[in-house]
Backbone as CSV, one residue per row, in Angstrom:
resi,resn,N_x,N_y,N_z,CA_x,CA_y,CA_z,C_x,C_y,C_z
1,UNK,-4.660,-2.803,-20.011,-5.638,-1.976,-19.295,-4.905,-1.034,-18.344
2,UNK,-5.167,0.311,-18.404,-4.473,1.128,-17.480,-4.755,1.286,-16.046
3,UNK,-3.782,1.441,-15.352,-4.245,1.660,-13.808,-5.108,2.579,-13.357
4,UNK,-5.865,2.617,-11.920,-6.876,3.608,-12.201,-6.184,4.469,-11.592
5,UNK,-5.065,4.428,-11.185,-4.355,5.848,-10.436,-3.859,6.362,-11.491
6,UNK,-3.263,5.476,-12.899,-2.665,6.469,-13.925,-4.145,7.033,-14.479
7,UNK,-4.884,7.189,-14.487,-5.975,7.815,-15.039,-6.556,9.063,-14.401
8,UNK,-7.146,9.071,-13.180,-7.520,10.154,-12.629,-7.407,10.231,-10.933
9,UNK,-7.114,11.339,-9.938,-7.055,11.330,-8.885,-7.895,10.329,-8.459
10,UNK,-7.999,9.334,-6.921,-9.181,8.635,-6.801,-10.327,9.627,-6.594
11,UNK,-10.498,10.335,-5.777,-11.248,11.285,-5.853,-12.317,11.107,-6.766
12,UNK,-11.677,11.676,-7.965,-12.421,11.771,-9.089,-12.695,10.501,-10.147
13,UNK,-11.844,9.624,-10.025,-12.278,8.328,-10.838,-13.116,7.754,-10.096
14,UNK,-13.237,7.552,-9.139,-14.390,6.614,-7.928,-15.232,7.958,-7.643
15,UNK,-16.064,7.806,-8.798,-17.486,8.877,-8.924,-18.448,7.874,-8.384
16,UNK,-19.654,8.471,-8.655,-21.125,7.532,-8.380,-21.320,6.479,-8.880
17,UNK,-21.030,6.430,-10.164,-21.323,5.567,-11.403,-20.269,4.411,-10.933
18,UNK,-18.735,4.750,-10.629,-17.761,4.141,-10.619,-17.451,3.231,-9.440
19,UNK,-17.626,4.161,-8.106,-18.334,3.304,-6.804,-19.290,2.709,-6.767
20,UNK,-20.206,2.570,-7.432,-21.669,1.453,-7.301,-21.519,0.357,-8.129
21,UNK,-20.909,0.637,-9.175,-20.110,-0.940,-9.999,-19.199,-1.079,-9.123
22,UNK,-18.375,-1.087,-8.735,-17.199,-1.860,-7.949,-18.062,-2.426,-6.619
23,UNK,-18.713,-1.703,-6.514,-19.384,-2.124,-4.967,-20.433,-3.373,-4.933
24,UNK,-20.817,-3.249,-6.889,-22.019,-4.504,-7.001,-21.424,-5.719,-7.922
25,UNK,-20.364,-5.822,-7.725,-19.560,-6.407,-8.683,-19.332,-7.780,-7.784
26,UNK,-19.430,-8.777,-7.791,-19.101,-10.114,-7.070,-17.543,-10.358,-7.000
27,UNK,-17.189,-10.168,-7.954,-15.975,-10.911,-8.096,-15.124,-9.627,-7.084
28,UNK,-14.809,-8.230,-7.523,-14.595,-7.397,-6.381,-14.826,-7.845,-5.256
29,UNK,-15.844,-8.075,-4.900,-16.338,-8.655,-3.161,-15.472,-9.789,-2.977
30,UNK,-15.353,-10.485,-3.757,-14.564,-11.760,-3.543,-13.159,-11.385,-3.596
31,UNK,-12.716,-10.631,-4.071,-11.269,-10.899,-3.978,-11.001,-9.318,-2.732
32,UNK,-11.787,-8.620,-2.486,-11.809,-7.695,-1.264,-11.908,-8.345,0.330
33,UNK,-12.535,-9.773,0.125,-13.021,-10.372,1.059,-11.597,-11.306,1.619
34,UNK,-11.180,-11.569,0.666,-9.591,-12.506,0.525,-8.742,-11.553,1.246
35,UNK,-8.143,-10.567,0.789,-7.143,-9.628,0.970,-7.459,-9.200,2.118
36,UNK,-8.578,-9.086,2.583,-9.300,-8.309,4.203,-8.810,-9.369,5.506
37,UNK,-9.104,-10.185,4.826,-9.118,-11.449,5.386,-7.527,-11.887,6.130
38,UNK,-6.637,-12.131,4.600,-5.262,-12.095,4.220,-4.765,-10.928,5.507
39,UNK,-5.229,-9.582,5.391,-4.729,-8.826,6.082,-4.548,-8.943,7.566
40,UNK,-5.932,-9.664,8.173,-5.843,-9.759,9.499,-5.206,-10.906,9.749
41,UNK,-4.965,-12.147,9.573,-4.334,-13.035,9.154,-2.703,-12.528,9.628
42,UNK,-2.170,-11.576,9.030,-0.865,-10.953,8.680,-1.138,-9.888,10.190
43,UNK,-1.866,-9.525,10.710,-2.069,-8.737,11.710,-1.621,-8.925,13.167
44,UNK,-1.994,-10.331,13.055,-1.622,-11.774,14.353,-2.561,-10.984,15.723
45,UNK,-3.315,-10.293,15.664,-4.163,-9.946,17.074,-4.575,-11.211,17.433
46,UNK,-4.655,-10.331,18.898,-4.796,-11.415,20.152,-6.642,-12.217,19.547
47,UNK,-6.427,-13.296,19.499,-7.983,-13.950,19.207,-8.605,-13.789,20.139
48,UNK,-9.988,-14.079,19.712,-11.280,-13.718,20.458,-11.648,-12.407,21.591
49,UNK,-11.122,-11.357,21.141,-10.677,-10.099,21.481,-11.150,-9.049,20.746
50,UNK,-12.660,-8.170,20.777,-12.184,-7.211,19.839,-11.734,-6.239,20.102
51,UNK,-11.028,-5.827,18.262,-9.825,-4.377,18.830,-10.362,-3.627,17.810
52,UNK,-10.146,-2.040,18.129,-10.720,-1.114,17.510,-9.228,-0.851,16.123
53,UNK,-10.173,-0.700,14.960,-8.883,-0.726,14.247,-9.670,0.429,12.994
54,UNK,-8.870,0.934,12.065,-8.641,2.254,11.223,-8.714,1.031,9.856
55,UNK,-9.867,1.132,9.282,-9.799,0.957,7.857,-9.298,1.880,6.418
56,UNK,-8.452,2.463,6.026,-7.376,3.700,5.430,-7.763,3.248,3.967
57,UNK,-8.771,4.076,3.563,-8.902,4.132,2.363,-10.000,2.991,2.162
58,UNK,-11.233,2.802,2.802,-12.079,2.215,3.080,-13.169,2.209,2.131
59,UNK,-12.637,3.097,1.043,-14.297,2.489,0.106,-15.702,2.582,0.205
60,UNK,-15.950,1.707,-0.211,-17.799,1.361,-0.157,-17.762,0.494,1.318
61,UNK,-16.571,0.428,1.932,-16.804,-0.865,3.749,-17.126,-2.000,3.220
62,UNK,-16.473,-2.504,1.779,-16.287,-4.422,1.585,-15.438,-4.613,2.233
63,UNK,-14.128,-4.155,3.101,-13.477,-4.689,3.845,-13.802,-4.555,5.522
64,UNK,-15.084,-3.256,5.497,-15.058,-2.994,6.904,-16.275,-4.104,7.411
65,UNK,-16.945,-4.617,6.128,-18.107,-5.915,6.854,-17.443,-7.170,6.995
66,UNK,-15.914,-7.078,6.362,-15.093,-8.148,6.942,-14.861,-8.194,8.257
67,UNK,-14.588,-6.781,8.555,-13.917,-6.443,10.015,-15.289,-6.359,10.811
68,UNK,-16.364,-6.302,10.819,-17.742,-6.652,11.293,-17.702,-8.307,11.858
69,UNK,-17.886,-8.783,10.630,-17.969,-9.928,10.944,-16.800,-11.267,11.778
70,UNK,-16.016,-10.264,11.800,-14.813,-10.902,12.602,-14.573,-10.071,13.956
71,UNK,-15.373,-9.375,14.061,-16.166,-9.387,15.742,-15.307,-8.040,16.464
72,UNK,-14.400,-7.132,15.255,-13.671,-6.111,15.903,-14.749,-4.856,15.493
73,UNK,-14.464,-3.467,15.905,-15.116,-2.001,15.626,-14.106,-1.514,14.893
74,UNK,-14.506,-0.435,13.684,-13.576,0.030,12.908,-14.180,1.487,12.387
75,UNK,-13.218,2.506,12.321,-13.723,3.449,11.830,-13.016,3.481,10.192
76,UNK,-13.150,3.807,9.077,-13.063,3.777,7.977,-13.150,5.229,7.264
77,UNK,-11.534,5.283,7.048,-11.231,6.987,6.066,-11.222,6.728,4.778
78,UNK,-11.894,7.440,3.704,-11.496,7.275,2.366,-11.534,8.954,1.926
79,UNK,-11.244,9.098,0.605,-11.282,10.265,0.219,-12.368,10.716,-1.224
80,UNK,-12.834,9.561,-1.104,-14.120,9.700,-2.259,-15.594,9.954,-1.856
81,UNK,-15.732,11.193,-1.725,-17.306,11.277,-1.057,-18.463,10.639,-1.840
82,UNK,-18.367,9.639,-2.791,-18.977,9.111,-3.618,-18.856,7.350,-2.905
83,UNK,-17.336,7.243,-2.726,-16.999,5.824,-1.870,-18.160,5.942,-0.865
84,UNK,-17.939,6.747,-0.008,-18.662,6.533,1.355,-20.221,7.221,1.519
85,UNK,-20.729,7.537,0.095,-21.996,7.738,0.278,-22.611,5.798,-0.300
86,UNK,-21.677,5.537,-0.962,-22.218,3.961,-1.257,-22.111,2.795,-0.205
87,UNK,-21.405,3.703,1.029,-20.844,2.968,1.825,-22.329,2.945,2.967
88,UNK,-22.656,4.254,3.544,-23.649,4.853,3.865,-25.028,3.888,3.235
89,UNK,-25.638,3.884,1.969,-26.728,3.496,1.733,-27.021,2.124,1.755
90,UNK,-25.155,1.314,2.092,-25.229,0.001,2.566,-25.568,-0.539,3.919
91,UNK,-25.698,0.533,4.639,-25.860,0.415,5.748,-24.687,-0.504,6.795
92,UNK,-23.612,0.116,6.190,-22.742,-0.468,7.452,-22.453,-0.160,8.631
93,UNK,-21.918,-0.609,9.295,-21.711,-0.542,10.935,-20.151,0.057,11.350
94,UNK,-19.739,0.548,10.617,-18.136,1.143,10.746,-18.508,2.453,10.623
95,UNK,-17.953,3.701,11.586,-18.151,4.857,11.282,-17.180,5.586,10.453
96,UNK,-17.514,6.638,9.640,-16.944,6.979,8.080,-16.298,8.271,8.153
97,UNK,-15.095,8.671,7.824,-14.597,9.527,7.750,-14.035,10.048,6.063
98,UNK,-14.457,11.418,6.131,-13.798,11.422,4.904,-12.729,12.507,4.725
99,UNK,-11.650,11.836,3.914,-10.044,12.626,4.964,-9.064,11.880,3.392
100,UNK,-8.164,12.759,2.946,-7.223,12.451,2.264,-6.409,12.044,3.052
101,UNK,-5.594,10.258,2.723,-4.592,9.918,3.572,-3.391,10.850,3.548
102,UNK,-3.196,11.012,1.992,-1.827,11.838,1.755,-1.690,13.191,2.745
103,UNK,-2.695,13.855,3.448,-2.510,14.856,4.336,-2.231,14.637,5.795
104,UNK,-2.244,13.008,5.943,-1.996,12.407,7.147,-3.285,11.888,7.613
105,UNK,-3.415,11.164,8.889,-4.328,10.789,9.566,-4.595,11.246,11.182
106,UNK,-5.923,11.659,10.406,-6.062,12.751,11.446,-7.204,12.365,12.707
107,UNK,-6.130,11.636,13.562,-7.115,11.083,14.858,-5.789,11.267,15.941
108,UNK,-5.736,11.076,17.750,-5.412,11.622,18.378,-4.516,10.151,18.321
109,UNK,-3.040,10.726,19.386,-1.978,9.741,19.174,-2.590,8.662,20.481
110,UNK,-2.191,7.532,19.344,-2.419,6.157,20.035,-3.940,5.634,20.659
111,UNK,-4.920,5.911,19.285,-6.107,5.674,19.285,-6.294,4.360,18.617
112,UNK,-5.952,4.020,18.008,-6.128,2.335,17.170,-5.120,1.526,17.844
113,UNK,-5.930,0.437,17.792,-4.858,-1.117,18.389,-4.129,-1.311,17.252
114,UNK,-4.875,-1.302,15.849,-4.449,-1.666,15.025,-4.875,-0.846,13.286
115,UNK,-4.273,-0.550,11.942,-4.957,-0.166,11.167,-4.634,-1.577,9.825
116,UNK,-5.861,-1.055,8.769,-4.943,-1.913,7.720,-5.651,-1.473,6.736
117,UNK,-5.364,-1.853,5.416,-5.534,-0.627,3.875,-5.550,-1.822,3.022
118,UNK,-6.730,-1.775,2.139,-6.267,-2.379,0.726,-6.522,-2.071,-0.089
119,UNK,-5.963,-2.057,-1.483,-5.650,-1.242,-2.737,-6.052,0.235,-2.438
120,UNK,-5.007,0.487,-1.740,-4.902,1.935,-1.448,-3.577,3.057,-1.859
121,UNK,-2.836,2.438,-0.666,-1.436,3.247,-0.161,-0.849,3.510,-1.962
122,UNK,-0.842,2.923,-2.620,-0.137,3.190,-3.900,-0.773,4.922,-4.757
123,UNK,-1.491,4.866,-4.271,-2.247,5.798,-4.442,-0.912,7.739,-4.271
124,UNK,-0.531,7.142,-2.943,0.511,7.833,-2.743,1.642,8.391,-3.460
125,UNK,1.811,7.163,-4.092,3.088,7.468,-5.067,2.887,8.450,-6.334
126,UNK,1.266,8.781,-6.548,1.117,9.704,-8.091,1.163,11.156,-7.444
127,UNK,1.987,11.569,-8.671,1.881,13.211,-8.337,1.038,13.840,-9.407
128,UNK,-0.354,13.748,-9.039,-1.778,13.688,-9.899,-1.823,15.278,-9.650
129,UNK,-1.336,16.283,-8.982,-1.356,17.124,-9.120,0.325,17.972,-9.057
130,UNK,0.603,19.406,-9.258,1.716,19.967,-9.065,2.192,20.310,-7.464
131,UNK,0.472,20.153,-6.529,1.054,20.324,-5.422,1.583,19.258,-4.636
132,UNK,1.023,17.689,-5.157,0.823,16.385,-4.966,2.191,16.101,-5.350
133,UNK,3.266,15.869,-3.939,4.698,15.930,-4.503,4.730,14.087,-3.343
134,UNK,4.875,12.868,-4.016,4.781,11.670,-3.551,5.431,11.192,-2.050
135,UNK,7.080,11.936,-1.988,7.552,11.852,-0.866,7.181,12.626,0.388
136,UNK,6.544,13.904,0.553,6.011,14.270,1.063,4.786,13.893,1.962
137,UNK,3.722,13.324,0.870,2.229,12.865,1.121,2.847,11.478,1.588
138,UNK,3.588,11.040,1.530,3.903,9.160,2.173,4.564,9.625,3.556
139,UNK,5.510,10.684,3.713,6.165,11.111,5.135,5.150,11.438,6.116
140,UNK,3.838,12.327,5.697,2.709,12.622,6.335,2.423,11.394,6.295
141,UNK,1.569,10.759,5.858,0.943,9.560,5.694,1.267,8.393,7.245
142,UNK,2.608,7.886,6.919,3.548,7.308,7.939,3.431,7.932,9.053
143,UNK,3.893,8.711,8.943,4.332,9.619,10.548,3.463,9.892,11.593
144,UNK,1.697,10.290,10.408,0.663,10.247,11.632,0.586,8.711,11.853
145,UNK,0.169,8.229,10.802,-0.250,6.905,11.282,0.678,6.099,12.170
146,UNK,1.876,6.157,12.428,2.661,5.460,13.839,1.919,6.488,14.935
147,UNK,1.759,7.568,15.002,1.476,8.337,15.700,-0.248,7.562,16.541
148,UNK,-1.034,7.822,15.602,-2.573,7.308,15.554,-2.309,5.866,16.559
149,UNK,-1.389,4.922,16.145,-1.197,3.412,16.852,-0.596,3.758,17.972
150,UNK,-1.849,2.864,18.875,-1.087,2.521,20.118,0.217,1.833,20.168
151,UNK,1.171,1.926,21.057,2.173,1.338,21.183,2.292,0.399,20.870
152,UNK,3.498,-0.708,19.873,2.653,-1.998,19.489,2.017,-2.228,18.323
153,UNK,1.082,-0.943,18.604,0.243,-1.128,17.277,0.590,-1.523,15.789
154,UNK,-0.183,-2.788,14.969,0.701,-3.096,13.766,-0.482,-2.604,12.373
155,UNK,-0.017,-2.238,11.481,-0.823,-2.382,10.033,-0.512,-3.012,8.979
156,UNK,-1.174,-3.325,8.476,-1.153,-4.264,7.047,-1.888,-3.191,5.904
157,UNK,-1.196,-3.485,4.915,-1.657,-2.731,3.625,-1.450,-3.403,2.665
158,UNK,-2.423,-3.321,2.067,-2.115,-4.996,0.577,-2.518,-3.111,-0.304
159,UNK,-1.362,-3.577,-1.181,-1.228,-2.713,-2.166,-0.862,-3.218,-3.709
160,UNK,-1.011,-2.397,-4.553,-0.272,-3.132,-5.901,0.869,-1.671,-6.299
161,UNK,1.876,-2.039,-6.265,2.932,-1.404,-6.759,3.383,-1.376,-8.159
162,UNK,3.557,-0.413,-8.689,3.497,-0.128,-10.354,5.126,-0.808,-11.209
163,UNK,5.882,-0.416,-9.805,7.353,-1.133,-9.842,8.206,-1.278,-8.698
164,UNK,9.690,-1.872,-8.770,10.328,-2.531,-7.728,10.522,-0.933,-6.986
165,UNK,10.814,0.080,-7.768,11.067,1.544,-7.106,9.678,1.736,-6.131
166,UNK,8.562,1.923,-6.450,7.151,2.185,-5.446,7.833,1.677,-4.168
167,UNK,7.969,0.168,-4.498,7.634,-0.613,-3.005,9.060,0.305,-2.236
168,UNK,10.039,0.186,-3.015,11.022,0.831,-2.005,11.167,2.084,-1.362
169,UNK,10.413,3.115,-2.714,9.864,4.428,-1.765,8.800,4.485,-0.688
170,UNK,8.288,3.547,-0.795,6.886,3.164,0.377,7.841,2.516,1.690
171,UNK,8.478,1.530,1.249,9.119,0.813,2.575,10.498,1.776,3.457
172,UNK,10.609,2.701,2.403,12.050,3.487,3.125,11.150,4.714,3.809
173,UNK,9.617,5.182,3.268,9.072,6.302,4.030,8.370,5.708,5.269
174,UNK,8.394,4.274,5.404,7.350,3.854,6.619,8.843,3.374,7.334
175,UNK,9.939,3.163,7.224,10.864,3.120,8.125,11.370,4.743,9.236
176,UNK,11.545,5.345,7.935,11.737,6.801,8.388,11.162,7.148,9.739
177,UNK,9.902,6.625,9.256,8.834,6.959,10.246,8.329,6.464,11.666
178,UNK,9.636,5.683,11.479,9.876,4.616,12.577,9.471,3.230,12.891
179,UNK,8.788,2.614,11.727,8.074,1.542,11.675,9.289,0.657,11.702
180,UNK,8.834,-0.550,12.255,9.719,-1.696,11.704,8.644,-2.244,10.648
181,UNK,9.393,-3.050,9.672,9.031,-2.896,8.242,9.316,-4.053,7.282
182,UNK,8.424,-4.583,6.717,8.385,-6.235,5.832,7.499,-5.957,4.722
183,UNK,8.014,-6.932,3.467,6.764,-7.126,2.627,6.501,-8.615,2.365
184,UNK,5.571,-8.556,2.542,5.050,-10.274,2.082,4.307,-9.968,0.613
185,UNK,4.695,-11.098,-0.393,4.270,-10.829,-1.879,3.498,-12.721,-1.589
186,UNK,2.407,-12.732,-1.745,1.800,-13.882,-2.312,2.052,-14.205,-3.410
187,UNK,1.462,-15.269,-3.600,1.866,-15.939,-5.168,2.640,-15.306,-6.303
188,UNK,3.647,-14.784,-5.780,4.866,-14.123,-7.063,4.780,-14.520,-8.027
189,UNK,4.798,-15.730,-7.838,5.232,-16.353,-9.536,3.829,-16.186,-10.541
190,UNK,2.578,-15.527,-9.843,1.746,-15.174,-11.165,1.639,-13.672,-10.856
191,UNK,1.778,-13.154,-12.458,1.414,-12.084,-12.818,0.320,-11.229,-12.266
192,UNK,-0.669,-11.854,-12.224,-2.007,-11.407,-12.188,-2.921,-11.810,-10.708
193,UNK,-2.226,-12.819,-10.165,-2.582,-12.904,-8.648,-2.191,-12.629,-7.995
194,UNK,-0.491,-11.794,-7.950,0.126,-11.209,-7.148,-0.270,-10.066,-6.335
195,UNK,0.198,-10.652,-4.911,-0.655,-9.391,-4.080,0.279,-9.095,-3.371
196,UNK,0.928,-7.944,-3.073,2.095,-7.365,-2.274,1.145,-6.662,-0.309
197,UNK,1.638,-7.086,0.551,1.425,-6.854,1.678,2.593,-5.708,2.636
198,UNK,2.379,-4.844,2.682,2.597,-3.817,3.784,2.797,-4.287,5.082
199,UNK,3.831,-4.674,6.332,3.552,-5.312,7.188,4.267,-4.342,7.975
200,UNK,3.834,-3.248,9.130,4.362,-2.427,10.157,4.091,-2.898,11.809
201,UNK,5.284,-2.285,12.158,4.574,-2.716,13.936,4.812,-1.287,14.139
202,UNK,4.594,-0.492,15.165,4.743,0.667,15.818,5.406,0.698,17.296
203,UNK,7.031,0.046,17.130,7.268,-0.177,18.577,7.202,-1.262,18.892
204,UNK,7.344,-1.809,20.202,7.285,-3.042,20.605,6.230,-3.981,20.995
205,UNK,6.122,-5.073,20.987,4.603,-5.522,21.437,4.569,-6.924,21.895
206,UNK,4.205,-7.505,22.504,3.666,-8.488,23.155,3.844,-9.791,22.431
207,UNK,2.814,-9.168,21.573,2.575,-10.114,20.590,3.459,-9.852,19.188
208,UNK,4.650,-9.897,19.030,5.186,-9.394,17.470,4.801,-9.966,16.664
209,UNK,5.251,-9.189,15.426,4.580,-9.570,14.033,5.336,-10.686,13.602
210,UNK,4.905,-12.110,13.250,5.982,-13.404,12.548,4.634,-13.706,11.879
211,UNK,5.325,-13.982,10.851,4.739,-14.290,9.640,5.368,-15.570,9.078
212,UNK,4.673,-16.499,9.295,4.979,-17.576,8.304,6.488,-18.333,9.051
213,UNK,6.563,-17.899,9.898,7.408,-18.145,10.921,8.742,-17.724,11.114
214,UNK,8.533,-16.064,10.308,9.937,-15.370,10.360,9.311,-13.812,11.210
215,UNK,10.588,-13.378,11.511,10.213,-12.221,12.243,10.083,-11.226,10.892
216,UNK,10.019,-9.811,10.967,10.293,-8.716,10.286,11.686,-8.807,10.390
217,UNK,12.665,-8.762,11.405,14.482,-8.646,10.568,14.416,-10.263,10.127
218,UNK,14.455,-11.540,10.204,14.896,-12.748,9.407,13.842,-12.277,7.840
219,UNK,12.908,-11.455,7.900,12.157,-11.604,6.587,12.912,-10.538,5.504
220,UNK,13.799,-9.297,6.195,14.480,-8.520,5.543,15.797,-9.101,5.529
221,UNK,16.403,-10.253,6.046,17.487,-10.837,6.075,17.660,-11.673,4.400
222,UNK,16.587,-12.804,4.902,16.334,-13.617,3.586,15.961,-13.001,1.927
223,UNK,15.382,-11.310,2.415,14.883,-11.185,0.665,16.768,-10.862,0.871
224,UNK,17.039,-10.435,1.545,18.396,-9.785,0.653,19.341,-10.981,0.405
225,UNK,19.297,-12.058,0.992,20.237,-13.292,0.229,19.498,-13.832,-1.059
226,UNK,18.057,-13.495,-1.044,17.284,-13.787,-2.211,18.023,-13.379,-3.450
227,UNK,17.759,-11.843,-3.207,18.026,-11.196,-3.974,19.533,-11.136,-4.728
228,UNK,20.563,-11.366,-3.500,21.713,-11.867,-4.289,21.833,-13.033,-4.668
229,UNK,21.232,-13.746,-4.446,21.216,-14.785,-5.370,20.749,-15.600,-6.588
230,UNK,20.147,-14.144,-7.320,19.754,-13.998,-8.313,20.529,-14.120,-9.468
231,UNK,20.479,-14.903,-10.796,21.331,-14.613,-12.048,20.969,-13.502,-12.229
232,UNK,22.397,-13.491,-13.547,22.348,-12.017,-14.290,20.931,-12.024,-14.837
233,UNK,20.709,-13.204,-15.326,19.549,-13.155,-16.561,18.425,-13.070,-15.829
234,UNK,17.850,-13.609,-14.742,17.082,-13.156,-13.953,16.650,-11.483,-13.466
235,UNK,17.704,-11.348,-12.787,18.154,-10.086,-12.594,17.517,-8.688,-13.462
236,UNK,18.716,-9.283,-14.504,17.653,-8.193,-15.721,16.196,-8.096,-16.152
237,UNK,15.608,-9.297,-16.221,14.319,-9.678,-16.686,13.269,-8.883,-15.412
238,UNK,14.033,-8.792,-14.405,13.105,-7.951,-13.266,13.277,-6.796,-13.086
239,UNK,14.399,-6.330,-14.069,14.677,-4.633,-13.496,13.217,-3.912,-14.376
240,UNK,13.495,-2.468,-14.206,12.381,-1.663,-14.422,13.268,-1.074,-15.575
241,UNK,12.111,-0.192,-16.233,12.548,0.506,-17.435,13.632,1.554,-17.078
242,UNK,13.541,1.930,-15.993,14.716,3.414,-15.850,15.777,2.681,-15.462
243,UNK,15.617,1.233,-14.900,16.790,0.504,-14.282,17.721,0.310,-15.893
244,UNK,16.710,-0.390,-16.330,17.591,-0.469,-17.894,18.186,0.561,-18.548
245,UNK,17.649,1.596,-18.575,18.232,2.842,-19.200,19.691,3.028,-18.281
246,UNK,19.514,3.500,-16.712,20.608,3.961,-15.922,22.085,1.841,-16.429
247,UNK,21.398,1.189,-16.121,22.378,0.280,-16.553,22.971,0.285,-18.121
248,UNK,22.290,0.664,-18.761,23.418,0.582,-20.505,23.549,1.751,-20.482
249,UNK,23.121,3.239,-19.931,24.037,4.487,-19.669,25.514,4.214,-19.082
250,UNK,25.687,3.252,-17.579,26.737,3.148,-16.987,27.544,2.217,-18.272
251,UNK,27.284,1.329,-18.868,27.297,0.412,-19.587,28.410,1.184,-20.516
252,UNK,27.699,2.415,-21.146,28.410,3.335,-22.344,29.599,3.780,-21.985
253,UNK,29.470,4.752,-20.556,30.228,5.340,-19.878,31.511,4.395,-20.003
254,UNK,31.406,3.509,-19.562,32.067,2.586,-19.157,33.419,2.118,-20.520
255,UNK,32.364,2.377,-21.710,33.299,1.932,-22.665,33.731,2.817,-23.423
256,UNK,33.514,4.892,-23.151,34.162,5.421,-23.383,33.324,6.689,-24.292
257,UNK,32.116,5.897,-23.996,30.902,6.595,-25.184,30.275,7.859,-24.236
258,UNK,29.861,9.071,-25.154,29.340,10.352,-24.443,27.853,9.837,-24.637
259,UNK,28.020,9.923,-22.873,26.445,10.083,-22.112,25.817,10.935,-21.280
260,UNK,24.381,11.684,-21.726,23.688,12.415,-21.181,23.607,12.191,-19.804
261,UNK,23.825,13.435,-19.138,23.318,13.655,-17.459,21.824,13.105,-17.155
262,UNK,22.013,12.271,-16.212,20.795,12.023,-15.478,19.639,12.959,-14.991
263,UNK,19.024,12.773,-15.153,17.782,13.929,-14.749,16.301,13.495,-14.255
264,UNK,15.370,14.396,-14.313,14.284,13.358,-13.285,13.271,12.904,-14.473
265,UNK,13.866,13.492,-15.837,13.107,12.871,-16.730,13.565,11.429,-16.969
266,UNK,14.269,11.152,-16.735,15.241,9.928,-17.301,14.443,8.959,-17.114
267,UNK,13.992,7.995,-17.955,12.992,6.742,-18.111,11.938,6.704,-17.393
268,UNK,11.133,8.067,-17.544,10.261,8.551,-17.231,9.165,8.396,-18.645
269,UNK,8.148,7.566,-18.547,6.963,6.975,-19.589,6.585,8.615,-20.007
270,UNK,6.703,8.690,-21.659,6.224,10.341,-21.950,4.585,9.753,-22.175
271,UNK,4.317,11.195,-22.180,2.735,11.258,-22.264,2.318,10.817,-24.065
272,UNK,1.187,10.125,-24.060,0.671,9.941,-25.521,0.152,11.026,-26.299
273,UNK,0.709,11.371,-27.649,0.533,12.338,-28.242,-0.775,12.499,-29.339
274,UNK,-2.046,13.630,-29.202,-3.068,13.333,-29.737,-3.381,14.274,-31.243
């Protein structure tokens, strides 16, 4: 089944038809309700406190009646005027903005305690149009949003990443941007329940972000002994398709064989021919 970002801008795939099934769908609610949940969880705010927080890419507000019912105020940006007219006739209690993240976020610096996003930010990475250039729209993206957080201020973004490259262009543009910077992956070891988490602070805070009882540097410490301590055979079984190509290119090189220059086509999925 194809992704819905490889298919059409969200914009335009989350039409009327397309937002009112997702929005009446149970099992959606249920696993929107988890991840919302999951997110604040990963957030660590001060309890019994509410804080005003930025729902980024907010939908129909199944995550903002999470943030209702867990006793904080939230304003909620999406970019589907179809999302937030379904959002609207639900009558929620989060006020609605409608704003492409990729152009940044556009509220005054250090207005949210806190923001958080789910199945969103990936969204970033398609260049669904010629002007829609990925590193760009993620530098905006980042840059307001540390900006938008109060000092301190942390976000969570549960995203699904298409490959090991996404997460690293996502985690090297929210560093840039000055974030300190983690990913938490739930249940790895399944395919299909895997949920990758976004974890930023904006600066210093009171309360820092520990997760599971590591900071953000012991959590970037440990993937990287993880990671070397990976077999070969492992190793390979996780690389990506361009990883494989650039490795038996070096591979050739290596043993003396003429190999084509790298380019930005290089293990780049061609289009299906009709």
């Amino acid at each position: 089944m194809s992704r819905p970002e490889q298919i059409a801008p969200p914009e335009i795939f989350y039409n009327d038809l397309e937002s009112r099934k997702y929005t009446s769908s149970s099992r959606v609610q249920h696993i929107q309700a988890k991840m919302t949940l999951r997110a604040l969880d990963l957030l660590n705010l001060e309890p019994g406190k509410a804080h005003y927080l930025l729902d980024i890419g907010c939908g129909s507000g199944l995550s903002g009646e999470i943030l209702t019912e867990e006793g904080h105020v939230w304003v909620g940006m999406d970019i589907s005027a179809d999302m937030l007219a379904t959002a609207i006739d639900r009558d929620i209690e989060g006020d609605l903005f409608l704003a492409d993240m990729g152009c940044g976020v556009p509220f005054r610096p250090g207005t949210f305690d806190a923001a958080i996003s789910i199945s969103a930010i990936q969204w970033l990475c398609n260049a669904d149009t010629n002007i829609n250039e990925p590193k760009f729209r993620l530098a905006r993206f980042f840059n307001t949003l540390y900006s938008s957080l109060r000092k301190g201020g942390k976000f969570v973004g549960q995203f699904y990443p298409a490959n090991e490259d996404q997460t690293i262009q996502i985690t090297s543009a929210a560093k840039v941007a000055g974030f300190q910077c983690g990913v938490v992956v739930d249940e790895p070891e399944s395919k299909r329940k895997r949920k990758h988490y976004l974890v930023l602070q904006a600066g210093a805070s009171d309360r820092p972000l520990n997760i599971d009882g590591m900071s953000i540097e012991d959590m970037t410490k440990s993937k990287k002994n993880e990671s070397s301590k990976l077999s070969k055979k492992r190793a390979k079984a996780l690389e990506t398709k361009k990883e494989y190509i650039l490795r038996k290119k070096a591979l050739n090189e290596k043993r003396g064989k003429d190999v084509r220059n790298d380019s930005r086509f290089t293990g780049r999925a061609r289009r299906p021919r009709f």
